[in-house]
C-alpha positions in Angstrom: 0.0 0.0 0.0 1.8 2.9 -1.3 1.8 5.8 -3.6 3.3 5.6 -7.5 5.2 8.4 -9.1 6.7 9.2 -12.5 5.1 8.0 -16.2 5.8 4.3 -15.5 4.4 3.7 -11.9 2.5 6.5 -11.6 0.7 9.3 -13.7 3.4 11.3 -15.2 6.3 13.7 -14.8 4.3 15.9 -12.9 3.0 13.8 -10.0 3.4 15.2 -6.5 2.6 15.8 -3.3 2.3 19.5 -1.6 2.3 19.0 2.3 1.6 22.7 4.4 4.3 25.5 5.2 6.6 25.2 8.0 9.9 26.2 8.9 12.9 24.5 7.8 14.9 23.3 10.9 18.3 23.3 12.2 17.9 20.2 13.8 16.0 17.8 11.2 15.2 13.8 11.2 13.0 12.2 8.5 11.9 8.1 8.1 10.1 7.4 4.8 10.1 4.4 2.8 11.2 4.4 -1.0 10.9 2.3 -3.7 12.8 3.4 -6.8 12.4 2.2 -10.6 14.5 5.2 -12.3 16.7 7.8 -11.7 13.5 10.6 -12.7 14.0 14.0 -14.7 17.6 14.7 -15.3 18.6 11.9 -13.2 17.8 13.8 -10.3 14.4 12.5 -8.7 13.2 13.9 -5.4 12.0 11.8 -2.2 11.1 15.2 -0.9 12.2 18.8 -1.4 11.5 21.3 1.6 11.4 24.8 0.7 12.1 27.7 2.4 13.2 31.3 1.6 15.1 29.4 -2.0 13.4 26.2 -3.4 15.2 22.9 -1.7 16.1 24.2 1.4 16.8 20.5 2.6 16.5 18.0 -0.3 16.7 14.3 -0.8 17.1 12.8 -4.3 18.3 10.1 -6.7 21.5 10.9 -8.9 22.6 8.6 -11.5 26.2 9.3 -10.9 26.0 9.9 -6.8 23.4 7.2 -6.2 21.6 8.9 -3.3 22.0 12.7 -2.7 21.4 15.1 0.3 21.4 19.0 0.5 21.1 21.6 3.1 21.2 25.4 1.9 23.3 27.9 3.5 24.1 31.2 3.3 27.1 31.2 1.7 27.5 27.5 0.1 24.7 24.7 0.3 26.1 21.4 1.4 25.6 18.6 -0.3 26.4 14.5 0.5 26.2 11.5 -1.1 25.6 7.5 -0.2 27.0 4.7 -2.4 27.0 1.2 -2.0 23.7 0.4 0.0 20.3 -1.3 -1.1 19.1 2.0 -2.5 20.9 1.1 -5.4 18.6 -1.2 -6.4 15.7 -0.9 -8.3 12.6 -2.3 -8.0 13.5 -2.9 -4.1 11.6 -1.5 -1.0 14.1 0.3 0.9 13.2 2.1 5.3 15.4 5.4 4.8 15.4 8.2 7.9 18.1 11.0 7.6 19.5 12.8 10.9 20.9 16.3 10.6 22.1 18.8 13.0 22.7 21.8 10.9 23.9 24.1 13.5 27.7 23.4 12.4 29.1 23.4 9.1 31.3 20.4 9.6 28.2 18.2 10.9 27.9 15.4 8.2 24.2 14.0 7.6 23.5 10.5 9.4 21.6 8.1 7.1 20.2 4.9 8.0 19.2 2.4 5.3 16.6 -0.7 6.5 17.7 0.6 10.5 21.4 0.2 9.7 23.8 3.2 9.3 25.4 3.8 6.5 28.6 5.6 4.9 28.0 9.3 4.1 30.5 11.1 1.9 30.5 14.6 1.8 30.6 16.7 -1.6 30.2 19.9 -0.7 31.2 21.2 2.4 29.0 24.3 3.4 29.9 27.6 4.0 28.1 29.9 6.5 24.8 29.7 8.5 22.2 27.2 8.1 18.8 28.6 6.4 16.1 28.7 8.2 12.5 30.0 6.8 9.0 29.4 6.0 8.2 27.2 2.9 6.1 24.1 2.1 7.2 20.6 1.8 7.1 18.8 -1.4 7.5 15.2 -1.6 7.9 13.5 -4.6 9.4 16.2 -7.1 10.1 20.1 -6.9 8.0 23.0 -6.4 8.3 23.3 -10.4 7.2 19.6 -10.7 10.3 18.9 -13.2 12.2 16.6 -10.9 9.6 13.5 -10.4 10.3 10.5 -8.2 10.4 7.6 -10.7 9.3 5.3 -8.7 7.1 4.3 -5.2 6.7 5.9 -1.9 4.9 5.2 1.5 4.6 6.8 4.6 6.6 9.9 4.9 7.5 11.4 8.5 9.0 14.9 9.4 10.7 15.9 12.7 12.0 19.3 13.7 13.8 20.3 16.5 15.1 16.4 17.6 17.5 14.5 15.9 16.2 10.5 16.0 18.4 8.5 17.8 19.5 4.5 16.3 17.5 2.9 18.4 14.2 5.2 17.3 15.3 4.5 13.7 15.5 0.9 14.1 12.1 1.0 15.6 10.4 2.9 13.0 12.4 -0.1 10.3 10.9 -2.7 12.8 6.8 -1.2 12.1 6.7 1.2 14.9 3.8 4.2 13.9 5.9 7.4 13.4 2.9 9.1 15.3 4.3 7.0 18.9 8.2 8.3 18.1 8.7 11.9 19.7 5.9 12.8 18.8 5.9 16.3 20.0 8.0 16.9 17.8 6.7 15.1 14.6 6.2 18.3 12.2 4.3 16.2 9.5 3.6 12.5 8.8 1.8 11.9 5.5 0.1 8.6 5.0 0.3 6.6 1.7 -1.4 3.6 2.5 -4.8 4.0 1.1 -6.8 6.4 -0.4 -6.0 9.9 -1.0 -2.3 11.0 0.6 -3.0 12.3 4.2 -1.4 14.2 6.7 -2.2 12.9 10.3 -1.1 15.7 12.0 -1.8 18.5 9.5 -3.8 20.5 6.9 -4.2 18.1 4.3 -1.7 18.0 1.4 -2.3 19.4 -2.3 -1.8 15.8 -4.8 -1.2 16.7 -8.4 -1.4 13.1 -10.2 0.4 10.0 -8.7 -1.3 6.2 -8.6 -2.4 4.4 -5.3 -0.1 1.2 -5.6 -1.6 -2.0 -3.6 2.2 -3.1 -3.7 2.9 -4.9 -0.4 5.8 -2.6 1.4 8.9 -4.4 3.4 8.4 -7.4 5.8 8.9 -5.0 8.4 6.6 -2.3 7.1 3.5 -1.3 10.1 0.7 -0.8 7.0 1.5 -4.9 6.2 
């Protein structure tokens, strides 16, 4: 139970979802599951993009030549890492990814965990500066300018801000546990892909342009099985 994106799996190019406005925070955690088929638009597919005072504030995406990408902006030089080697190479394969990231220091490197396991993070781009910080909406599945699609599936999407997740959190989010029961104070959106309509339980309800409900059974460890 999950939600398609892109021409093949979904409904086009276009496809995406628009969650509401919030600020973009220094401390940020995210657990989501993916499912890619291609690389999307210019090899460069988004799992989300989280605007702010530019477009992409904090980013997540597919590269064909850096696998899996992150970005943060800053004011001087946005940083950006990359993670090779790991399931998310694969396509076709249901994959638990949560990102950890304390931008409050420039040398701070991004912690990823792929299926509760953390993995190697390389660091491209060093950034320069002060972590951005502003109002913007959260788009999952492409950019604002919906030329960036996801080629591929997606379920259940979770936001923190203020917190950064700790292993054993992650591990129990990979193991089924509901995003709603995991800091939940702190839980800034959690949109549901499991049926019907995408959903946010904790918000305004999201703007979908497009995308296909998918009755694809997620991971063994997956809480919608």
């Amino acid at each position: 139970m999950a939600r398609g994106f892109g021409s093949t799996l979904g409904s086009g190019t276009t496809d995406k979802i628009v969650a509401a406005s919030y600020t973009s925070p220094t401390l940020f955690s995210y657990a989501g599951w993916v499912n890619r088929n291609a690389d999307g638009t210019l090899s460069a597919g988004r799992i989300f993009s989280k605007d702010g005072s530019t477009t992409g504030e904090i980013a997540a995406r597919r590269s064909a030549s850096n696998v899996m990408s992150l970005s943060r902006k800053f004011s001087t030089t946005q940083g950006d890492w990359t993670v090779t080697g790991t399931s998310l190479d694969t396509a076709g394969r249901w994959n638990h990814l949560a990102i950890v990231y304390d931008g409050g220091a420039t040398g701070n490197v991004p912690v990823v965990y792929v299926n509760g396991m953390a993995v190697s993070v390389a660091t491209l781009v060093t950034p320069a500066g002060t972590v951005t910080s502003s109002a913007g909406v959260l788009n999952i599945g492409n950019v604002a300018s919906s030329v960036r699609e996801w080629d591929g599936i997606l379920g259940d999407q979770a936001f923190w801000s203020g917190v950064l997740l700790s292993a054993a959190e992650v591990e129990a989010l990979y193991q089924g546990a509901d995003p709603l029961t995991v800091r939940p104070q702190y839980l800034t959106e959690f949109i549901s892909l499991r049926s019907g309509p995408p959903a946010s339980l904790i918000r305004s309800q999201p703007v979908t342009t497009g995308t296909k409900y998918r009755g694809d059974r997620l991971a063994l460890n997956d809480n919608t099985r």
